[in-house]
N, C-alpha and C positions, 0 to 999 in steps of 0.2 A: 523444656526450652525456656531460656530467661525472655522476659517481657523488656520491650525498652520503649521510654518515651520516643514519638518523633524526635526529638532535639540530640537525647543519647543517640539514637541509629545513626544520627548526620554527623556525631562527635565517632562512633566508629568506621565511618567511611571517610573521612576527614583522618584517621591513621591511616588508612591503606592509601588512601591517595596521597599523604607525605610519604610512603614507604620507596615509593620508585615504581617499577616495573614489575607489572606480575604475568606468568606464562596462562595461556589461556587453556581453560580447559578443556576446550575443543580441540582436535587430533588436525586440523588443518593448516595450511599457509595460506591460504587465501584470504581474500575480503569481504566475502558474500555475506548478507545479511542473515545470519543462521542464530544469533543470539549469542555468541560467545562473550561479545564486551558483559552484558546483564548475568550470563551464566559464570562467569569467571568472577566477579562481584560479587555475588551469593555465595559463593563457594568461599571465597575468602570474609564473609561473615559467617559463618556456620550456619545457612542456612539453605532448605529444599527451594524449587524453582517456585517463585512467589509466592512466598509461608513468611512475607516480612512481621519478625518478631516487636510486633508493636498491638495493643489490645484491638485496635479495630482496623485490622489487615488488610479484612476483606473487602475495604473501600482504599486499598491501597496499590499500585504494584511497581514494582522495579522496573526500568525501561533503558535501553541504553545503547547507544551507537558509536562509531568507529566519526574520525573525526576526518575529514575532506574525504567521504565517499557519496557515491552517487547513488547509491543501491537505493530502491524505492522499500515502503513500507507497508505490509498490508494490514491496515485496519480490522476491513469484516466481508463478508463473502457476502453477497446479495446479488441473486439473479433478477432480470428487470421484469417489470410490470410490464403488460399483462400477462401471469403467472400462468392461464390456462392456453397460450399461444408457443408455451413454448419457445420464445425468442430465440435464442441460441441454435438450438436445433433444426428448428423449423422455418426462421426465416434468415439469420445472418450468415449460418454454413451455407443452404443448399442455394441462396439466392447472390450472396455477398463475398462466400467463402476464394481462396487461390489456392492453389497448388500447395502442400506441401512441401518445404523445403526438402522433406525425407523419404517423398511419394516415389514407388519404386523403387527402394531400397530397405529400408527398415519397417516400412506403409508399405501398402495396395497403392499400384499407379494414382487410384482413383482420390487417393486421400487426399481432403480440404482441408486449410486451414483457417482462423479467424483469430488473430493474434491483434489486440488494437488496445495498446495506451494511449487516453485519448484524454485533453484538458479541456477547459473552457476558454482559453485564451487562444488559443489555434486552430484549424481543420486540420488535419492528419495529412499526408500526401495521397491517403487515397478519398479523400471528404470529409471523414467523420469529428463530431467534434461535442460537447457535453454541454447543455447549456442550462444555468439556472433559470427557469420561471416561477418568481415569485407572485405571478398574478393564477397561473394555474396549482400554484403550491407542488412544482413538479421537478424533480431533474430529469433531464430530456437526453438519451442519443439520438441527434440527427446525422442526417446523411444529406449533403450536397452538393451533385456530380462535377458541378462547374467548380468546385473549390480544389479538386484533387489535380495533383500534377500533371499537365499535358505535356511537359518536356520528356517526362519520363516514357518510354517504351513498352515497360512492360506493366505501369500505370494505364495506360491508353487500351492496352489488349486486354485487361483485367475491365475495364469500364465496359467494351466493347461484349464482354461476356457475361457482363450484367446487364446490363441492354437487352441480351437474347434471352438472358435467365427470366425477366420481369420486371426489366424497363427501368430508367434511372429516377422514378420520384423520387421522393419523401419515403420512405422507410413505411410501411407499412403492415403489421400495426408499428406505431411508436413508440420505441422501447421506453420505463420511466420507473423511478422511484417518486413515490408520494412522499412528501415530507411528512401528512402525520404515520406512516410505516415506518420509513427511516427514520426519525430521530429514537423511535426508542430503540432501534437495531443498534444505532451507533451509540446511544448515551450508555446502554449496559457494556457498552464494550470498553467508552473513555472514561477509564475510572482517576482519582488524583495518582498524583504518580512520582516517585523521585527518577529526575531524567539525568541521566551521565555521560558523558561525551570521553572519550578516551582516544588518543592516540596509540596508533598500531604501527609496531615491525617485526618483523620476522628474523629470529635469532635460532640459531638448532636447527633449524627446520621444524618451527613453529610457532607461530603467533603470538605475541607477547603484548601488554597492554599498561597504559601509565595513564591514571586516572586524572584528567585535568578539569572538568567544571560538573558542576553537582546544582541541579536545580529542583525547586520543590512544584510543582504544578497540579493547581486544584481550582476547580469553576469549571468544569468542560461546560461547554455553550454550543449548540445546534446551529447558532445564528454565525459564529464564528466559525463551525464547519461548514458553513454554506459559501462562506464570504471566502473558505482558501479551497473552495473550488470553484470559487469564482477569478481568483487571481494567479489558477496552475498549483498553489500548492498541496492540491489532495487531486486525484487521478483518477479515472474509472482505465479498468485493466481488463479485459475481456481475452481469455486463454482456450481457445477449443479445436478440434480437429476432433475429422467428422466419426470419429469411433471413440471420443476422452473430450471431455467438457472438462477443464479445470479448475472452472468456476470462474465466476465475475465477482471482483474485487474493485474496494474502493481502497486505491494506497498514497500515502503520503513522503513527499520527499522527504530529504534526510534533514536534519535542522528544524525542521517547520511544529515541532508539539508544541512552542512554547504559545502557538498561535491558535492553538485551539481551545486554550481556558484562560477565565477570567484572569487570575492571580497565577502571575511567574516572579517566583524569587528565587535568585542566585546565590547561593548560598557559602557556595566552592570556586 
């Protein structure tokens, strides 16, 4: 495999992005965030799924998303502190968990869910909400009954069943990532990155793709991902029902890389 400076790699994406439209290599029509923009990019470099042909790679990767979608982003998978409580399992299904929307059909009647994208700029409709503490060096899920919707019905009867479950405090224990844990979870994952934005339509009956801005981004900074979940742009995602844990996820809107490292240059 030939080697190219960063400068040539950007002078080869810089042809395809004047070429027009390219079909994607995904078999889909949809928009889902499944990697197609990144993998259909690779593919018209002759290259395997982040193997970028440059001498030091492996501080390198390809990134790339679909241009006015909403689709969230997932960072890294991190279940919260404290680890030997079992969070998930032990206190947000069986104390915090609803109904499955699939209970009694696909599920056991019984089946719970716990599904909560949750920022720091809002409480969720039913409380929950992420907060940064930089005096405990923590991010925080809390829960605060009086913040969840009382208009809603089935808000109320849901509150009403945590009540009987184990009463409406504080969250107990309090779910948390330490900051000196998380930064190195997150720094090995934010590596520099060339970021690509592409506009999508569907042609054939399948997704097609026109490469419109090309940016270089390198300095990931902890301080900066503490600051875009402080301002909604990175999410904590919590996916479980009471038989499949999904996992808990820190994901990031669409748009938002360029706000996690020092140096963003646009290049395209």
């Amino acid at each position: 495999m030939k080697l190219y400076s960063k400068q040539e790699l950007i002078e080869e994406m810089r042809k395809i992005f004047d070429a027009g439209w390219h079909k994607s290599v995904k078999k889909t029509i949809d928009r889902r965030n499944d990697g197609a923009v990144g993998n259909t990019l690779e593919k018209l470099l002759g290259i395997s799924e982040n193997n970028l042909p440059i001498p030091n790679a492996r501080e390198w990767e390809l990134k790339g998303q679909r241009k006015h979608t909403t689709a969230l982003i997932t960072l890294k998978h991190a279940e919260p502190s404290p680890t030997a409580a079992r969070i998930v399992s032990s206190v947000l299904l069986p104390k915090y968990g609803w109904k499955h929307k699939k209970a009694g059909a696909e599920y056991p009647v019984s089946e719970q869910s716990f599904r909560s994208t949750t920022s720091a700029t809002s409480f969720t409709n039913r409380g929950f909400r992420v907060v940064v503490d930089s005096v405990e060096r923590k991010v925080k899920f809390v829960f605060e009954a009086e913040q969840a919707d009382q208009n809603d019905k089935e808000i109320v009867a849901w509150l009403s069943s945590v009540f009987k479950r184990g009463g409406l405090e504080k969250l107990e224990p309090e779910p948390y990532w330490g900051f000196d844990d998380l930064e190195p979870l997150i720094a090995t994952k934010m590596k520099n990155c060339f970021y690509v934005v592409a506009t999508s339509r569907i042609q054939e009956k399948r997704e097609w793709f026109k490469y419109e801005s090309l940016y270089v981004l390198s300095g990931f900074s902890f301080e900066r991902f503490l600051a875009a979940i402080k301002d909604g742009s990175v999410l904590v995602d919590f996916d479980a029902r009471t038989h499949h844990n999904h996992g808990t996820k820190f994901r990031l809107r669409q748009g938002k890389w360029p706000a996690l490292y020092s140096d963003v240059t646009r290049v395209i």
